[in-house]
KEKE-3310 file (N, C-alpha, C; in steps of 0.2 Angstrom, whole numbers, plus 5000, padded with zeros to 4 digits):
npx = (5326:5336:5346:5356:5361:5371:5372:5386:5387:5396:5393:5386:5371:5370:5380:5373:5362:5367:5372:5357:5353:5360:5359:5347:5347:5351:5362:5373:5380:5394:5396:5405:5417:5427:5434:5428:5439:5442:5433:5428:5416:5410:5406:5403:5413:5420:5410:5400:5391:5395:5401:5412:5413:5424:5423:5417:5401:5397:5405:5402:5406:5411:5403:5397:5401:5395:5380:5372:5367:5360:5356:5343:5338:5342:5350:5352:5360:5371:5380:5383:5384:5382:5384:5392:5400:5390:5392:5404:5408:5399:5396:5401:5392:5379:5385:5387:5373:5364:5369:5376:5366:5356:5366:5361:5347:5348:5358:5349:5338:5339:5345:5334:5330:5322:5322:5328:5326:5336:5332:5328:5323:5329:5320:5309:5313:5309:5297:5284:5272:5271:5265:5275:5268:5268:5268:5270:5272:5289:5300:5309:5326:5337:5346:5358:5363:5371:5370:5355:5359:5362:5348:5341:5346:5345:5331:5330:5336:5325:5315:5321:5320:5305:5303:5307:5301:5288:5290:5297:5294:5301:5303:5302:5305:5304:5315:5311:5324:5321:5333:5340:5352:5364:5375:5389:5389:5396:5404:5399:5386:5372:5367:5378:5389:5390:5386:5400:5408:5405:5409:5424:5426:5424:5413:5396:5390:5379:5368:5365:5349:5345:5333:5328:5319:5319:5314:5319:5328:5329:5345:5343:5327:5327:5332:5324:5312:5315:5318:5306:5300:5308:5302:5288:5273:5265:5273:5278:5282:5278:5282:5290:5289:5301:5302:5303:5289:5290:5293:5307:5316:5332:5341:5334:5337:5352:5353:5350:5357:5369:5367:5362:5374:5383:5395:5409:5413:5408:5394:5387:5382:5390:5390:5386:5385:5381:5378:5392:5402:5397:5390:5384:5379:5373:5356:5347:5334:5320:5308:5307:5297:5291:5275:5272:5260:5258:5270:5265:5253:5252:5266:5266:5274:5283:5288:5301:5311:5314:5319:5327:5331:5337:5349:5353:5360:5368:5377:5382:5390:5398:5407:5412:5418:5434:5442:5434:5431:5441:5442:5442:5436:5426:5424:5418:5412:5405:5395:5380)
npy = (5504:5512:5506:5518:5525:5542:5550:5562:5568:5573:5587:5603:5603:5588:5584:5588:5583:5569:5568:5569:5559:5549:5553:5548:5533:5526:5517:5526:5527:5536:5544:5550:5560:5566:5567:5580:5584:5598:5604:5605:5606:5594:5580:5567:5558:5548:5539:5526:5518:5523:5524:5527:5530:5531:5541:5545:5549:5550:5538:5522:5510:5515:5519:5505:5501:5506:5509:5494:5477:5475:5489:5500:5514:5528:5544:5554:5566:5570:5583:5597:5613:5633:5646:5651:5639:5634:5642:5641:5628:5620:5608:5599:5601:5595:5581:5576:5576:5572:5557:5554:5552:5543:5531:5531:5528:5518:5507:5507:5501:5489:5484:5486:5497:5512:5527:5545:5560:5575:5589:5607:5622:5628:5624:5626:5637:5653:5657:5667:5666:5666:5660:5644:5630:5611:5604:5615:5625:5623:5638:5641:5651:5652:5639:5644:5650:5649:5647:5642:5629:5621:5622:5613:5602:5596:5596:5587:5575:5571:5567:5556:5548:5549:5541:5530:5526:5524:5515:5503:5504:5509:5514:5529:5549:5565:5581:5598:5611:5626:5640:5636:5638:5641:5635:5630:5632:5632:5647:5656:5658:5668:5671:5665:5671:5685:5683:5678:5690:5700:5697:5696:5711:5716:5724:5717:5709:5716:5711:5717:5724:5723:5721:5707:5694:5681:5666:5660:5646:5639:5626:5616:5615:5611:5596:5590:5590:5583:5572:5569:5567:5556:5545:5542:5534:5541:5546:5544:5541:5557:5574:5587:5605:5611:5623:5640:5648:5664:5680:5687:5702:5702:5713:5718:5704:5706:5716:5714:5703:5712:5721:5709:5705:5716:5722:5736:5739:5737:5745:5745:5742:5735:5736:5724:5719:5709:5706:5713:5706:5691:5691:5686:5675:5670:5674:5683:5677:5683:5682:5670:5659:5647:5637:5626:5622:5608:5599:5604:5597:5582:5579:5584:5594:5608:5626:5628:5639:5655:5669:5679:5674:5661:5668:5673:5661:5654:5665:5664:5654:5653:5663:5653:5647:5649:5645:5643:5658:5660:5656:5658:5653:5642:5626:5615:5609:5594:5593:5595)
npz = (5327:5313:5297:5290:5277:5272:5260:5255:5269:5278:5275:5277:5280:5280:5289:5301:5300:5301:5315:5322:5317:5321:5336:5338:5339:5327:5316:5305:5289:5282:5264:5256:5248:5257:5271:5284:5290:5295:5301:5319:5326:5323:5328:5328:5324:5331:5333:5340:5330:5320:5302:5290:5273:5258:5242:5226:5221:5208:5206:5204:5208:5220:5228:5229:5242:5252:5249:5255:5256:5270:5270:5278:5274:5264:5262:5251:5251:5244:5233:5220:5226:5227:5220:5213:5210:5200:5190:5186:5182:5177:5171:5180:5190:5184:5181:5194:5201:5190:5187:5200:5205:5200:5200:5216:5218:5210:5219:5230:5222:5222:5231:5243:5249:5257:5250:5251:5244:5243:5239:5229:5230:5220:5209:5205:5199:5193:5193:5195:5201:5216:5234:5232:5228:5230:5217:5207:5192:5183:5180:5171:5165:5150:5143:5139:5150:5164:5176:5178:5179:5191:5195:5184:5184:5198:5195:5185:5190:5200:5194:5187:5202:5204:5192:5194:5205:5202:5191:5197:5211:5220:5236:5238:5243:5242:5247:5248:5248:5257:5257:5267:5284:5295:5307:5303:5290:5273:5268:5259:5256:5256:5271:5278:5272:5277:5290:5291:5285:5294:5306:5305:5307:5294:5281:5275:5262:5250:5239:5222:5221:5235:5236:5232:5239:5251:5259:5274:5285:5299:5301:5308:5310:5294:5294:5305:5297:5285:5290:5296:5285:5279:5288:5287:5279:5271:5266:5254:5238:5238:5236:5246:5252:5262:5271:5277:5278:5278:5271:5268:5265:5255:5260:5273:5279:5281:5288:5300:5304:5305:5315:5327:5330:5333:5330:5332:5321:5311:5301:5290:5275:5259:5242:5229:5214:5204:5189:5184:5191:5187:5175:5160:5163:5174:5181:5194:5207:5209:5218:5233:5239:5247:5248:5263:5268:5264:5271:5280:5284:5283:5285:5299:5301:5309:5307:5320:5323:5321:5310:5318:5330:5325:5314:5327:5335:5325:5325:5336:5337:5326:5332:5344:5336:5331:5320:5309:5306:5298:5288:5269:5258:5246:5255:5254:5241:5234:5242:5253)
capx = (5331:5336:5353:5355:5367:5369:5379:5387:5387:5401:5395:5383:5366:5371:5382:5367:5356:5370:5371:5350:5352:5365:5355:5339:5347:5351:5368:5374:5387:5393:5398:5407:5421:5432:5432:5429:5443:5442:5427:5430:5413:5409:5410:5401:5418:5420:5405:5401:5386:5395:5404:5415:5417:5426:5420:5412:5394:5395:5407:5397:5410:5413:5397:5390:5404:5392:5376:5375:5361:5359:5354:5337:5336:5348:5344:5353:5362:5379:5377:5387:5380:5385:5381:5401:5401:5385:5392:5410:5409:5390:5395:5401:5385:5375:5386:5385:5366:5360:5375:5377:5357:5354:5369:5362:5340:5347:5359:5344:5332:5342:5344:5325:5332:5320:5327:5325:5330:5336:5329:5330:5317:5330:5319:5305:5316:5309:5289:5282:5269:5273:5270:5273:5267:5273:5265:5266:5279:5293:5299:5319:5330:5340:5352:5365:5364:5377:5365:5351:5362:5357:5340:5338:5351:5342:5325:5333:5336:5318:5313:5323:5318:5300:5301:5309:5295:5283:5291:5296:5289:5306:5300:5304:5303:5310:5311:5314:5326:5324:5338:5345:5357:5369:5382:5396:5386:5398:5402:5399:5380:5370:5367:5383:5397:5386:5391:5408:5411:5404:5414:5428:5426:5421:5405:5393:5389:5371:5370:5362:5344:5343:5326:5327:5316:5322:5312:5327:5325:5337:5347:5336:5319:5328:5334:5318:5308:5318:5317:5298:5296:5310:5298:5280:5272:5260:5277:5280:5281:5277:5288:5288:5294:5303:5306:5300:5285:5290:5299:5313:5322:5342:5343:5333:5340:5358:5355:5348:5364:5373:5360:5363:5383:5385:5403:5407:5417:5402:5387:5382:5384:5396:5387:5391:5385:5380:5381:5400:5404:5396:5390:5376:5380:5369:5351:5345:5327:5318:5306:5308:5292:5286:5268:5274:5257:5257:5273:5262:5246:5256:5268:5265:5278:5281:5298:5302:5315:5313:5326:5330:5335:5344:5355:5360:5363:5373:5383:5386:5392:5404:5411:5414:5423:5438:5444:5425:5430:5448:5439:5442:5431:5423:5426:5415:5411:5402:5391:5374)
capy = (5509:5507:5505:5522:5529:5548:5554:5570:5569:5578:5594:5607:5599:5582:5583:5590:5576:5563:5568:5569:5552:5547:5553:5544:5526:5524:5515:5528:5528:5544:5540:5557:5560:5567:5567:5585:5587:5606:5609:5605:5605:5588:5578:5562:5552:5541:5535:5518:5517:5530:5523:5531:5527:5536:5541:5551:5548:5546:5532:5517:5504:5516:5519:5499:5499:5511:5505:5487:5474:5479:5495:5502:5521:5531:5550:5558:5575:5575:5589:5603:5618:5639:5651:5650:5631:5635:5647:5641:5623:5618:5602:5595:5601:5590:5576:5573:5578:5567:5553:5552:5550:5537:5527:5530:5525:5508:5501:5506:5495:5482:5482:5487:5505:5518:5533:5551:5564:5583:5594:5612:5627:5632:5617:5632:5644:5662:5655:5673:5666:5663:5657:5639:5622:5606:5604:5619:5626:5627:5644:5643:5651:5649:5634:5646:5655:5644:5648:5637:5619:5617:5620:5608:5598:5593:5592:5579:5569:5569:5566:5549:5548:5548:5538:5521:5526:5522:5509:5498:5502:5511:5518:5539:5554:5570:5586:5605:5615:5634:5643:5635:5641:5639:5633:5624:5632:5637:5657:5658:5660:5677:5673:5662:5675:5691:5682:5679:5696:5705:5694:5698:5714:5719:5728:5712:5712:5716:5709:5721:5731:5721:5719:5700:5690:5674:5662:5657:5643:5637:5620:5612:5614:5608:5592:5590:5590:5578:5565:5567:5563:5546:5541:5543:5530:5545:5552:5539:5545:5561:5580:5592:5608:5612:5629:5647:5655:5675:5681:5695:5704:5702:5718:5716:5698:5707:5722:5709:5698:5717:5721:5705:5703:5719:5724:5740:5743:5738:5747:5745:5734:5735:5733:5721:5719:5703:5707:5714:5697:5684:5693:5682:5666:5671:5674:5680:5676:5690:5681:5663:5660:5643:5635:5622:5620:5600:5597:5605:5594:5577:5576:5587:5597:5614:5629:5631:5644:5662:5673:5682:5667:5657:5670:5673:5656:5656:5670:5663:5648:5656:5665:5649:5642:5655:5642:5647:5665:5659:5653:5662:5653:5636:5621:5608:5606:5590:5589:5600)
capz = (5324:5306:5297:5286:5273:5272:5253:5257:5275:5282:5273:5280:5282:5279:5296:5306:5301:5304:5321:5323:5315:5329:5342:5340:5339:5320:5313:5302:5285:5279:5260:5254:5245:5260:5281:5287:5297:5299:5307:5323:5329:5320:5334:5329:5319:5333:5337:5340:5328:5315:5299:5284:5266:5256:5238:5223:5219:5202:5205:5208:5211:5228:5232:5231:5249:5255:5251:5255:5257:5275:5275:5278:5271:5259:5264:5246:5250:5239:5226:5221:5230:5229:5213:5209:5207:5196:5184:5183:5182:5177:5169:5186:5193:5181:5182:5200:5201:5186:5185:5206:5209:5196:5204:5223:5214:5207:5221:5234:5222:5224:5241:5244:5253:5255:5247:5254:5241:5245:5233:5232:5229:5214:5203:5204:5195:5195:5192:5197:5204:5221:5235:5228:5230:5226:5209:5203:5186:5183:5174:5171:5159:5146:5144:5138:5157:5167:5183:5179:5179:5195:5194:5179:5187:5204:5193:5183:5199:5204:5189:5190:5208:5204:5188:5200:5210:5199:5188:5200:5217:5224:5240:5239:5245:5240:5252:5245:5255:5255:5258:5274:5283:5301:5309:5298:5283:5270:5271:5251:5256:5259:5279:5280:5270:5280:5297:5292:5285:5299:5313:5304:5303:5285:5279:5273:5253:5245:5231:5218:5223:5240:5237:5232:5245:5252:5265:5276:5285:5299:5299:5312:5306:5289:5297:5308:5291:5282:5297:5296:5277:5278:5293:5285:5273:5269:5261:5249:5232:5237:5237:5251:5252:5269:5272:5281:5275:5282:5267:5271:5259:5256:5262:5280:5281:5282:5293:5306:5306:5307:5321:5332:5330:5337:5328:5332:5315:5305:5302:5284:5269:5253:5235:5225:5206:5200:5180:5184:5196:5183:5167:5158:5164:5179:5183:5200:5208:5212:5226:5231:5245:5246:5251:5266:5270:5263:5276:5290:5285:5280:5292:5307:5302:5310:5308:5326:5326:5316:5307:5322:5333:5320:5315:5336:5336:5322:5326:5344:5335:5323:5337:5346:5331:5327:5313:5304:5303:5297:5281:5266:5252:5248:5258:5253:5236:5234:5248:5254)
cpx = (5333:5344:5353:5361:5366:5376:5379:5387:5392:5401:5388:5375:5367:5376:5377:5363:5361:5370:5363:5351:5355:5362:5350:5342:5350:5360:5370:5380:5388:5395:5401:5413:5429:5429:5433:5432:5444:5438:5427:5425:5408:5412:5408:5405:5418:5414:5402:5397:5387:5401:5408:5415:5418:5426:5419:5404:5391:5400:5404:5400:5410:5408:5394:5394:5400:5385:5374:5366:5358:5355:5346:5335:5344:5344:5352:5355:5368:5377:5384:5381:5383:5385:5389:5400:5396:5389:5400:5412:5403:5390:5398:5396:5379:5378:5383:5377:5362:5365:5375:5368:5356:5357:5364:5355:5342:5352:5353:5340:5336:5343:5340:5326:5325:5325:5323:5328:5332:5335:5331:5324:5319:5325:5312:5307:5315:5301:5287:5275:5269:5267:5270:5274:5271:5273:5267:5273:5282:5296:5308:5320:5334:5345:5358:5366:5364:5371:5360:5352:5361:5350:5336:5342:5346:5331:5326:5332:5329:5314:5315:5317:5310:5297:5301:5303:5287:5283:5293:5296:5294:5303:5304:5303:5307:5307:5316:5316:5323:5328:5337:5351:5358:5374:5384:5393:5392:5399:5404:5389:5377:5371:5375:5391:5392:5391:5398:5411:5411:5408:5422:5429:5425:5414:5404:5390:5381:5371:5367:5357:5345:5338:5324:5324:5318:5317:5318:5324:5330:5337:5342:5330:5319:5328:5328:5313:5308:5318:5310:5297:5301:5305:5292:5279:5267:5265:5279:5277:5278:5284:5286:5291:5295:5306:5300:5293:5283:5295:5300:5316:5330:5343:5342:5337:5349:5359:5353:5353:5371:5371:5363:5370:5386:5395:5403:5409:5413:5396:5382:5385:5389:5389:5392:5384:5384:5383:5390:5403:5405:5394:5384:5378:5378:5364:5349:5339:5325:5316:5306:5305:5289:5278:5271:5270:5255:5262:5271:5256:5249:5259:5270:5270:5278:5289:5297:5307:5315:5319:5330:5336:5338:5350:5358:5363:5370:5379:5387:5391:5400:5409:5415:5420:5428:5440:5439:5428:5437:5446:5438:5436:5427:5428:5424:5411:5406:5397:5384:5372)
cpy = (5506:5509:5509:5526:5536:5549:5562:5570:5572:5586:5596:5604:5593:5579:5585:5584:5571:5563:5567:5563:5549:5546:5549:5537:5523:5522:5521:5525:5533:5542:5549:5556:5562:5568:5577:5585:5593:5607:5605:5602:5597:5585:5570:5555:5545:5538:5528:5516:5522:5525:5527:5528:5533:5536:5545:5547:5545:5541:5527:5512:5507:5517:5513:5497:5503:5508:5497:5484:5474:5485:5497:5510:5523:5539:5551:5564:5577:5577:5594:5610:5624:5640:5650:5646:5633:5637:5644:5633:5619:5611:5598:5595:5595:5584:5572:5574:5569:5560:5549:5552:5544:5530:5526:5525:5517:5503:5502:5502:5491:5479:5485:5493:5508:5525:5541:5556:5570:5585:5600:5616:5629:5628:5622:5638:5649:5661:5664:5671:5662:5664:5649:5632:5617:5603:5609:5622:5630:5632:5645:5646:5649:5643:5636:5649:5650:5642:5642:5630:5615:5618:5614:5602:5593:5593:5585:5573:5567:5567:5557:5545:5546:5542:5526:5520:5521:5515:5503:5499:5506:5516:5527:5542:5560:5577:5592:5610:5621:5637:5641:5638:5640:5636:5630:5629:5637:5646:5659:5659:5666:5677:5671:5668:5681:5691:5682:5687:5699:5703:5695:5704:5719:5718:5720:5715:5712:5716:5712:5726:5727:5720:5713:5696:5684:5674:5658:5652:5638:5630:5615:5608:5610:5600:5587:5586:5584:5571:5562:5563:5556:5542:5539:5542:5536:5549:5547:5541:5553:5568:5583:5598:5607:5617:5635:5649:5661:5677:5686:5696:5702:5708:5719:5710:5702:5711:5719:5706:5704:5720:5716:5703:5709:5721:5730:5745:5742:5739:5748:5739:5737:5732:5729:5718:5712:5702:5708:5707:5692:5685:5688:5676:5665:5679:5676:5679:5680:5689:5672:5663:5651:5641:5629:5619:5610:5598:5597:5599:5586:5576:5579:5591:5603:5618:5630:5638:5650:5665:5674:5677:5664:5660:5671:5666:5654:5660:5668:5657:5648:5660:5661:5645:5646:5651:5645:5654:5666:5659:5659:5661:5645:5631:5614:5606:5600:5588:5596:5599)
cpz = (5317:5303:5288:5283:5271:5265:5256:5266:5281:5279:5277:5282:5282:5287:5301:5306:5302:5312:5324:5323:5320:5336:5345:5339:5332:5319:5306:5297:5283:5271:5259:5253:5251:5268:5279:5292:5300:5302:5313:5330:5327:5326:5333:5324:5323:5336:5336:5332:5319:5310:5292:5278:5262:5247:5233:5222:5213:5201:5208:5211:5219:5232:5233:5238:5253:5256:5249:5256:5265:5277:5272:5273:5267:5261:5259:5246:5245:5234:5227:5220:5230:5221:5210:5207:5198:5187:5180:5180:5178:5175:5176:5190:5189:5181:5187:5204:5199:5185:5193:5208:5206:5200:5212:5223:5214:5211:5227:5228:5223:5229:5244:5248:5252:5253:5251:5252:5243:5240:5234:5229:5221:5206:5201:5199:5197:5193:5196:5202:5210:5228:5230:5231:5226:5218:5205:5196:5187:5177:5173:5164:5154:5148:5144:5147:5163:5176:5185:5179:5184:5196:5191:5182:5192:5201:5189:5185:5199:5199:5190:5197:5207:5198:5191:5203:5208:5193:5191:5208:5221:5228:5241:5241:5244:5244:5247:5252:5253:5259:5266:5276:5293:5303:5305:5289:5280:5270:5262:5251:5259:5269:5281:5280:5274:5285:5297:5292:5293:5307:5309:5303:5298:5285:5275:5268:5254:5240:5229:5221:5231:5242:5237:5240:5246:5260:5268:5283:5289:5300:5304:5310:5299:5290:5300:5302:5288:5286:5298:5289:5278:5283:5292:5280:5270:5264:5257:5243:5230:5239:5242:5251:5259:5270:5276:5277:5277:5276:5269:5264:5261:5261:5271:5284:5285:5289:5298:5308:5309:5313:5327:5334:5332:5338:5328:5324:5310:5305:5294:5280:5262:5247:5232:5219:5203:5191:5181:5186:5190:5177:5165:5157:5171:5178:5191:5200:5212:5218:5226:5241:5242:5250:5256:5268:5268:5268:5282:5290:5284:5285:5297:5304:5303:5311:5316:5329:5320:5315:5314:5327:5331:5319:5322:5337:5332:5322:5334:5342:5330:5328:5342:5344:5328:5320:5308:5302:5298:5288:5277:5259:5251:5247:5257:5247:5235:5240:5249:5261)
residu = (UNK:UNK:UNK:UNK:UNK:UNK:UNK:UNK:UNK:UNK:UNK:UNK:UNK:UNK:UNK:UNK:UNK:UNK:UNK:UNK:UNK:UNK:UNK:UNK:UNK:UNK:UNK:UNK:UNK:UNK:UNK:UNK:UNK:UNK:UNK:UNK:UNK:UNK:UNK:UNK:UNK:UNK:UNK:UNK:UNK:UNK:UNK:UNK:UNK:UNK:UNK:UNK:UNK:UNK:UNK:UNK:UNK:UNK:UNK:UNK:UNK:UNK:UNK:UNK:UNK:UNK:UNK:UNK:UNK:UNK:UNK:UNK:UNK:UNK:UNK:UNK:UNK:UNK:UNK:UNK:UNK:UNK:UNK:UNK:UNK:UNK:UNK:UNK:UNK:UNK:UNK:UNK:UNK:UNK:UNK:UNK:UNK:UNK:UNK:UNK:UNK:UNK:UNK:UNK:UNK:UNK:UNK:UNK:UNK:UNK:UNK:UNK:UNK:UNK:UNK:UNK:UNK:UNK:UNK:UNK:UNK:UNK:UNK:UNK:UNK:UNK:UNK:UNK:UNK:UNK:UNK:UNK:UNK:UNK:UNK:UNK:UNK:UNK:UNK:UNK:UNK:UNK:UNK:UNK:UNK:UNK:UNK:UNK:UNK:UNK:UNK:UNK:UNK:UNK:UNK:UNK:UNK:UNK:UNK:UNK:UNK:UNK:UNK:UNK:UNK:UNK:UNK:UNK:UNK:UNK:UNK:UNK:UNK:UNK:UNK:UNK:UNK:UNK:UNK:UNK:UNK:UNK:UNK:UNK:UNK:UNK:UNK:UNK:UNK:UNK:UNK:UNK:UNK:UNK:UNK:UNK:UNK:UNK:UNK:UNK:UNK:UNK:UNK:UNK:UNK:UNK:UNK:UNK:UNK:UNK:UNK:UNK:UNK:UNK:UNK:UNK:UNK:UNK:UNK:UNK:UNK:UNK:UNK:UNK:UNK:UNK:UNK:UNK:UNK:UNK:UNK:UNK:UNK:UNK:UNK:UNK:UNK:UNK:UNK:UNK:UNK:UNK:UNK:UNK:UNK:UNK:UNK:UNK:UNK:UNK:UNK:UNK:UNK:UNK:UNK:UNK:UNK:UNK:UNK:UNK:UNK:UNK:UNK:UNK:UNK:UNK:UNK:UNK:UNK:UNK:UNK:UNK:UNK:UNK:UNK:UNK:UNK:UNK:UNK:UNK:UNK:UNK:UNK:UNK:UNK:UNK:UNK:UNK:UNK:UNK:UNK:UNK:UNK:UNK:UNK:UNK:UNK:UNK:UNK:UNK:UNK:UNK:UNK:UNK:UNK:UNK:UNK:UNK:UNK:UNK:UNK:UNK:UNK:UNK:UNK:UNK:UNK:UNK:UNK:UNK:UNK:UNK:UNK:UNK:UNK:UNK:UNK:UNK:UNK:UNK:UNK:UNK:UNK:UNK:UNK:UNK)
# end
């Protein structure tokens, strides 16, 4: 079993792999700027095998109490995550991107870590030519449109990532999410704010035509994915995407989560305007389909759970958590 540092680990995914990491045998540290005390459903603080340091990313002094000469793997998730952060803030987006990667790259060379980056699908931009592989280009907009900062942000990183790799031997791996989504997830994301509205409720938004296609992709299978590439020498130096290949539209995704949650006061959705919201300091992505075929040939990897399932689970989940539905806006900031 190995001795594993998670940045970001008390947020949405980075708590699901802590506990996986838990489960199989592993000494974890969560490094992350703040304990999750609200969610409730985090249950893994006292565990014998579980440690805290408390932090930012791009503070290095507080991250070298984190990772130390001991430890085996670094699995990289703290980021700032949610189209608001993006559009309202962008330089904290590229700090803690480009500034908290560099730091996490140079104390794992030092203390011979492998590293295991999160990536994300947004590093494709809007390429029209989809679905898409791991090679293939990126097509972003402008610099003035606040939108694309994590795009270029979290390409940055792997740009690093990949440069250590090659200049001096740092063992990496970098996995692309697409749009994840479940329990603890934020309720500032299309299936996560959907489920909130609708258990509380209120008609769940569509964003613009409601055509936009998204491969969703739930927290599991994410997790799952990510566990394979830190484990697999075959993944060394190499990217993976990790997500669904069944794309849905916004529009079906929602009336499915209105469909399974079965509120009798909601039966449709609310428009909501992107241009009017954010104005040209956001971009959306019309379709965003990747190739996973390298994750399934590489490392065995396979999605186990489909839309349908995810969200019941998710929605059995948020029901169980009355505090979740209490939640008004975004919770977790620095973490992914």
């Amino acid at each position: 079993m190995s001795n594993v540092v998670v940045t970001g680990g008390y947020g949405f995914v980075g708590s699901h792999l802590v506990t996986a990491l838990l489960n199989r045998g592993d000494t974890v540290t969560v490094f992350d700027f703040a304990r999750n005390t609200r969610d409730t459903s985090i249950d893994f603080d006292r565990h014998p095998n579980f440690r805290f340091v408390q932090g930012d990313v791009t503070d290095r002094t507080a991250l070298e109490a984190a990772i130390t000469p001991d430890v085996d793997k670094v699995f990289h998730l703290a980021s700032v995550v949610g189209v608001n952060k993006y559009v309202e803030d962008p330089l904290r987006v590229v700090d803690v991107s480009v500034i908290g990667t560099r730091n996490v790259l140079e104390l794992s060379h030092r203390h011979g870590a492998r590293v295991v980056f999160t990536s994300t699908s947004e590093v494709y931009g809007k390429n029209p030519n989809t679905p898409w592989s791991e090679d293939d280009d990126r097509v972003v907009g402008s610099t003035r449109t606040a939108r694309w900062s994590y795009s270029t942000s979290k390409a940055m990183a792997e740009h690093m990532v990949f440069a250590m790799h090659d200049a001096y031997g740092l063992p990496v791996t970098v996995v692309r999410f697409f749009n994840v989504y479940g329990p603890r997830q934020n309720p500032i994301f299309v299936i996560s704010k959907s489920i909130h509205r609708i258990l509380n409720g209120r008609e769940p938004l569509l964003y613009d035509s409601g055509n936009q296609t998204r491969c969703f992709t739930y927290v599991d299978d994410a997790v799952a994915g990510t566990l394979l590439a830190a484990d697999s020498d075959a993944g060394i130096g190499e990217a993976f995407n990790i997500g669904s290949m069944t794309e849905t539209t916004m529009r079906d995704a929602v009336d499915l989560a209105i469909k399974i949650a079965k509120v009798d006061s909601v039966s449709s959705t609310e428009a909501f305007d992107t241009a009017v919201s954010y104005g040209d300091r956001y971009e959306d992505i019309p379709r965003r389909v990747p190739d996973s075929t390298k994750a399934q040939r590489v490392l065995g990897w396979r999605l186990q759970v489909d839309l349908e399932e995810g969200l019941r689970r998710t929605i059995e989940w948020a029901r169980a958590n009355p505090w979740y539905l209490e939640e008004a806006g975004d919770r977790q900031g620095q973490r992914t």
